[in-house]
C-alpha positions, 0 to 999 in steps of 0.5 A: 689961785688955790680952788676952796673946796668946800665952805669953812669956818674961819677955824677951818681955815687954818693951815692946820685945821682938820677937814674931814672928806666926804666923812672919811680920811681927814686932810689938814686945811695945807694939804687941800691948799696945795692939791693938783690934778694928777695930769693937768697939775692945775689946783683943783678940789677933793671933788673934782679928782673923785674919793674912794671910800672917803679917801681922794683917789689921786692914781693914775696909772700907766696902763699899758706897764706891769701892772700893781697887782704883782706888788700888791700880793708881794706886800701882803705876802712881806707884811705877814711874814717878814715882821709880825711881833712886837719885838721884829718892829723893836729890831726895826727901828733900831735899825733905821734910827741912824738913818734919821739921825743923819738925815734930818728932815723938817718943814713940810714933808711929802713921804712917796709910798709912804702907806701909814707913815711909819716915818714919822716915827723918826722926824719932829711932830710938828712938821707938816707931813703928807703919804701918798700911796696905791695902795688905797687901803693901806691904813685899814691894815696896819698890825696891831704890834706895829701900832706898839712899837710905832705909836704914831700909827695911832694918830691923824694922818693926811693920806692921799691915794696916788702914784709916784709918777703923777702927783696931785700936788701943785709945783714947789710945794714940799721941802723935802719929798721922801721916797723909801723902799719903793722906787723899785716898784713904780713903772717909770722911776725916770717919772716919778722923780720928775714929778718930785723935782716939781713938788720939791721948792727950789731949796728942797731936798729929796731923800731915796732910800733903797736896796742895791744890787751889788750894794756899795761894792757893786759885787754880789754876795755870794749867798744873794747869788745863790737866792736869785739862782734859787728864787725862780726854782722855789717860786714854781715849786708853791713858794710864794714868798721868794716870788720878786715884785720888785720891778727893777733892780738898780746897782748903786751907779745906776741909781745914782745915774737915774737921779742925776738923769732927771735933774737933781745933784747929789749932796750926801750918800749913807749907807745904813749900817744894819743892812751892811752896804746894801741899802743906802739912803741918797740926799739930793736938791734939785740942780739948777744946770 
């Protein structure tokens, strides 16, 4: 049975209603609902897993593997630089509006690093929609031309501190679990989509979208070849922005390999056509072998 974690009217009860935690971040009645400690996955309240300046502070790390503090200063270093106008965010968007074309995600939605939930932006309002991220202070940080371009930035959003490899939620409790841009960041990737396979109900579906090394012919362009020759050069000489936080670099078949190694099948595979064969986005259910 769900533990209650604190006392509620009969409005509050609704899955929808907004409860706001220890007067910070605001989490809708669902979210509390299906909350789990991290480790034991047994249900368990805001309370019982510990808040950081009014957010649940889910993470838990592994100790003893790279560190976050690599991509945390890489994130900084991306979001200065890499899009910071109105019109870098437009072009952004354009470019990801075929992704959710063809991959249409609905119901309840649980978005792995999702930081603001910029996704959003593409999926119906009135799916129930859930971020969890390390980074506990992503949402004190979003630049006001991003909050142009994406307006959804503006709105409520239920936001839990947390790593991909432990989750605080009960099992079979999204029906899609979205992990963008960020399974070449977390320590164990083989963990992380354990960990989705649980969230996700029977019938669920797990998105992944990420760069490939090689993209979708496996060999390297010429001019990456020359970047990751220069990268280390131009790292040790100040340039701190080609430094790579990425802590790993999968090809496409060893992506593939990695999601069929922790029990999913693949039902779909795009490629996202502004990153030219680089980046693909993979669809996958949860196998029953």
């Amino acid at each position: 049975m769900t533990t209650r974690p604190i006392n509620m009217t009969d409005d509050q009860r609704s899955p929808q209603a907004t409860i706001t935690i220890k007067q910070g971040v605001a989490l809708d009645r669902w979210v509390l609902d299906i909350l789990a400690d991290p480790l034991t996955k047994l249900p368990t309240t805001p309370n019982e897993i510990g808040t950081s300046g009014g957010v649940i502070d889910a993470r838990r790390f592994l100790r003893n593997t790279i560190g976050f503090v690599q991509w945390d200063d890489g994130q900084s270093a991306y979001e200065g630089w890499e899009r910071s106008t109105i019109e870098d965010y437009k072009n952004e968007v354009d470019g990801v509006v075929p992704v959710y074309d063809h991959i249409r995600m609905y119901g309840r939605i649980l978005d792995v690093g999702g930081g603001a939930g910029s996704v959003r932006h593409f999926i119906p309002p009135d799916t129930q929609f859930v971020s969890v991220d390390p980074f506990i202070d992503c949402l004190d940080n979003i630049p006001p031309a991003k909050k142009v371009v994406y307006p959804c930035l503006k709105s409520h959003l239920n936001f839990i501190a947390a790593c991909a490899e432990f989750l605080p939620f009960q099992a079979a409790s999204f029906d899609w679990v979205h992990m963008r841009s960020m399974l070449d960041h977390v320590h164990s990737p083989d963990l992380a989509l354990i960990e989705a396979r649980r969230v996700l109900k029977p019938a669920g579906k797990l998105v992944i979208g990420l760069y490939v090394d090689g993209g979708k012919s496996g060999r390297r362009a010429i001019d990456r070849q020359l970047k990751e020759i220069a990268r280390p050069i131009l790292t040790t000489i100040g340039f701190r922005r080609f430094k790579d936080h990425h802590l790993f670099h999968p090809t496409f078949n060893n992506l593939e390999k990695i999601i069929l190694d922790n029990g999913f099948k693949i039902d779909d595979i795009y490629w996202q056509p502004a990153w030219r064969d680089t980046v693909c986005y993979i669809t996958a259910t949860p196998s029953t072998d």
